[in-house]
N, C-alpha and C positions, 0 to 999 in steps of 0.2 A: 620448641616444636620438634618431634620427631621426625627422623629423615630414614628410619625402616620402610624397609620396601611395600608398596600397594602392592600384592598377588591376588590374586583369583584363587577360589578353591579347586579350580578348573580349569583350563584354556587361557588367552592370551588378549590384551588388548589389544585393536586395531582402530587406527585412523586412518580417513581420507582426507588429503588436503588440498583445495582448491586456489589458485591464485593466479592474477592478473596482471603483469608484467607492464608498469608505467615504460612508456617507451619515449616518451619527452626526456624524463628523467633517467633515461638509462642512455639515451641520445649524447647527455652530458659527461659521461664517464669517459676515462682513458682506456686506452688496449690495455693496458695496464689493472686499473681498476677491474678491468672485466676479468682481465684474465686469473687475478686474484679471488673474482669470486665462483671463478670457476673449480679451481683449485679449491677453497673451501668447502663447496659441493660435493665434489669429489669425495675429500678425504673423508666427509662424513658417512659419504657412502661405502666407503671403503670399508668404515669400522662395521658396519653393519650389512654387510652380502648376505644373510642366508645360509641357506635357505627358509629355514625356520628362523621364529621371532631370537633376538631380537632383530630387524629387517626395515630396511628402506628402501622402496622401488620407486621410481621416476619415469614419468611420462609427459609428454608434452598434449594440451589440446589439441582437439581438432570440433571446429565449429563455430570456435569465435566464446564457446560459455566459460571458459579459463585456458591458459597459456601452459601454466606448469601445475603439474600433479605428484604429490608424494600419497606412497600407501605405508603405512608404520605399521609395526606389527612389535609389541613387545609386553612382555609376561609381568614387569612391574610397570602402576601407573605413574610414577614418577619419574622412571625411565621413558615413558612415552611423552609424555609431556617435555622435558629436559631434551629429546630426538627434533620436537618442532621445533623449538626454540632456536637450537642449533643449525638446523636446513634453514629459518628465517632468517638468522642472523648470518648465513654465510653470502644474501644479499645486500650489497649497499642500501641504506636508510635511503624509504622512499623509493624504493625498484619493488619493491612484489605487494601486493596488497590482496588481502584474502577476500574470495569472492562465495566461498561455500565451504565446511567442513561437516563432518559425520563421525563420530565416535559410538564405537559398539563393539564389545566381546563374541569370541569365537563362543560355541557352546553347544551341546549333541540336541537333535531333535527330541519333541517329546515321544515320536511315533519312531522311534529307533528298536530295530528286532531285537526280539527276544529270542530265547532258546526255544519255545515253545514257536515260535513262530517260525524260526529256522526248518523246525521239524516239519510244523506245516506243509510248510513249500514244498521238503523233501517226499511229502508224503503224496504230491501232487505226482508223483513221477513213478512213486509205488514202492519207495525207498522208506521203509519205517523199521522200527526197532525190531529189529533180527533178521533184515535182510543183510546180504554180505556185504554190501558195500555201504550198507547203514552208519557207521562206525566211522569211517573215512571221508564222507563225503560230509556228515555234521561235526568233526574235527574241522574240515575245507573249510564249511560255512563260519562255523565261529571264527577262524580265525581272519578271515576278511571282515566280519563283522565288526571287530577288535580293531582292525587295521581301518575299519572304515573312522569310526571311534575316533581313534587317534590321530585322523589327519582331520577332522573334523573340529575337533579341540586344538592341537596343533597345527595348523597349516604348511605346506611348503606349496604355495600353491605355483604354480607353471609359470615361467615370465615368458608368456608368448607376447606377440606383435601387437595384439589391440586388447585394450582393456575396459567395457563397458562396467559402469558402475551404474545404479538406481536405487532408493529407499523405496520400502512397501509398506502396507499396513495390511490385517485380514478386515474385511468391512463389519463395520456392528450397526448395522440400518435394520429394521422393521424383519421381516421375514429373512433379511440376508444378515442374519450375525453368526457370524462364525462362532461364536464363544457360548453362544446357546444350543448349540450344537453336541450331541453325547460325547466321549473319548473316541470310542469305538467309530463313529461315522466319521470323525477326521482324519482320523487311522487309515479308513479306507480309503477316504480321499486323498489323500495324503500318498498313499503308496501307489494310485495312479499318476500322481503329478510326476512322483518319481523314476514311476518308469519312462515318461516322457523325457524327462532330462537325460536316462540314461544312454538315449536313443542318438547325442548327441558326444558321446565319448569316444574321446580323441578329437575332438572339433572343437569343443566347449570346455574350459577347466573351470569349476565353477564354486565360490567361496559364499557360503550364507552366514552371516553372522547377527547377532541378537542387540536390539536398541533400545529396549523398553523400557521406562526410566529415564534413559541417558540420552535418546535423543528424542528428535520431534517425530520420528517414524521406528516400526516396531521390526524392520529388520532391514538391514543394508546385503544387495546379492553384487556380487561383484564377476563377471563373467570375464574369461580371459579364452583368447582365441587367436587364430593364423588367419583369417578373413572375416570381415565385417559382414557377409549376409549368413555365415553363422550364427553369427548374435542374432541378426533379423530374423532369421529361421526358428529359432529356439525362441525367443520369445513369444512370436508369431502363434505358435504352432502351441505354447502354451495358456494361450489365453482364451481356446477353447475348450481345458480342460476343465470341470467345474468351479475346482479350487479357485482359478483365477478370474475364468465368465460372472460368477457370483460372488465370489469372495475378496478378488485382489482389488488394492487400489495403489498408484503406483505415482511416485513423486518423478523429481526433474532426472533424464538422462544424459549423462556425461560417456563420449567416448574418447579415447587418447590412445598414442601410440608411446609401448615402453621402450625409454631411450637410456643409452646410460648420459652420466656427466656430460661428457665429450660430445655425445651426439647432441643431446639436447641443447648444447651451444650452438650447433652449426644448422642445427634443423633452427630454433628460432632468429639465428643470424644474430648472434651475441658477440 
C-alpha cells in the first residue's frame, strides 16, 4: 500500500474530536500515570502549535456533552488521521472514550467576489474606471479579497477563550430547497448573511468549513470568541436572516473553553 501523502487540491483537513473522560477509570491511576499522560499530551501539542495546519488545539467541555476537545487541522489526510491517533493514545487505555467526531475540509465559498463584483461595490460610491482613486482602491479590494481566500483555505484561526462548534445542512423541503434555487439568488442571499457575520468582527473569529460526502451534515461552523453571549448574539441574530429563517437546519452544539495541556489537567482536576 502506499503511504504518499492524502493532499487536497486546495485547503486543509480539519477534525473535531469529542471525548468523555471515564472517571472510575482514571480514579484508578497513579500521580504518576497521570502525570505521564499529561506530558504525552503535551508533547504532541507541542509538535504542532500553529498557527496554520499542521495544528492541534485543545479545549475542555463545558455542559456535560464531552470533557475534552481536540481541533486538528492538517494538509495531508494521513497526517490527520496519524495526529488522533496520537492525542488517543497519549491517554491510558480505557480513560477517554469518543462521544462525537466531525471531519470536513477548509474550502472558498461558491459566492466568493469577483473582480466584477469588486467593481461593483466600488461603483456603489461613484468610484468606476477613470476616477482617480479607481485604480487604488480595486488594487485594496483585490487584495483583501486574495487575503480573504487565503485564510479561508488556510486557517489560522484565533485561539480565543470559548469555542462553539455546530454541523449545518441548507434545507431541500418542498418550496424551501436551497438547491433549487438560481446561482444568482443565493449569491444574494448569501452576501446578506454575510454582512451579518461581519457585523460581529473582533467578537466572533469564525471558521466555515465543507462536509459533504464526508460527513453526516454539509458544513461544520466553528465560532471562536472572548464571551459566550457573543456566540448567542451572532447566532441569534442570524437566524433571522433568510438564509437561516428558511434554509438553515442545524445539528448538536458544543461549547468548550481553549485550554493548553497544563490547564486542561487542572481545570478537569487530573
Amino acid at each position: 500500500m502506499s503511504s504518499s501523502a492524502i493532499t487536497l487540491s486546495r485547503g486543509v483537513h480539519v477534525a473535531h474530536l469529542f471525548f468523555r473522560l471515564d472517571r472510575v477509570r482514571w480514579q484508578s491511576l497513579t500521580a504518576e500515570e497521570s502525570k505521564s499522560a499529561q506530558e504525552r499530551l503535551g508533547g504532541v501539542c507541542a509538535r504542532f502549535p500553529g498557527p496554520a495546519a499542521p495544528r492541534v488545539m485543545t479545549f475542555a467541555g463545558v455542559g456535560g456533552k464531552a470533557d475534552v476537545i481536540f481541533l486538528l487541522f492538517a494538509a495531508d489526510l494521513r497526517q490527520l488521521s496519524s495526529m488522533q491517533r496520537e492525542l488517543e493514545a497519549a491517554f491510558p487505555v480505557g480513560t477517554l472514550n469518543p462521544v462525537y467526531s466531525y471531519l470536513s475540509i477548509t474550502e472558498l465559498p461558491e459566492y466568493v467576489a469577483t473582480d466584477d463584483d469588486l467593481k461593483a461595490i466600488l461603483a456603489r460610491d461613484g468610484v468606476v474606471p477613470g476616477h482617480p482613486q479607481f485604480e487604488e482602491r480595486f488594487a485594496a479590494a483585490q487584495k483583501r479579497n486574495a487575503e480573504y481566500q487565503h485564510y479561508r483555505l488556510y486557517p489560522e484561526i484565533e485561539a480565543w477563550e470559548v469555542m462553539c462548534f455546530y454541523p449545518m445542512n441548507k434545507k431541500r423541503s418542498g418550496a424551501d430547497n436551497w438547491y433549487s434555487l438560481d446561482f444568482e439568488t443565493r449569491k444574494k442571499l448569501m452576501a446578506s448573511h454575510a454582512r451579518t457575520g461581519r457585523k460581529y468582527s473582533g467578537r466572533i473569529a469564525q471558521l466555515i468549513t465543507g462536509s459533504a460526502g464526508l460527513d453526516d451534515w454539509e458544513w461544520g461552523v466553528t465560532l471562536m470568541a472572548h464571551q459566550l453571549d457573543a456566540v448567542k448574539e451572532i447566532v441569534y441574530e442570524m437566524r433571522f436572516d433568510e438564509v437561516t429563517a428558511r434554509y438553515g437546519e442545524f445539528g448538536p452544539f458544543f461549547i468548550s473553553l481553549y485550554l493548553s495541556p497544563e490547564e486542561l489537567w487542572s481545570h478537569l482536576g487530573l
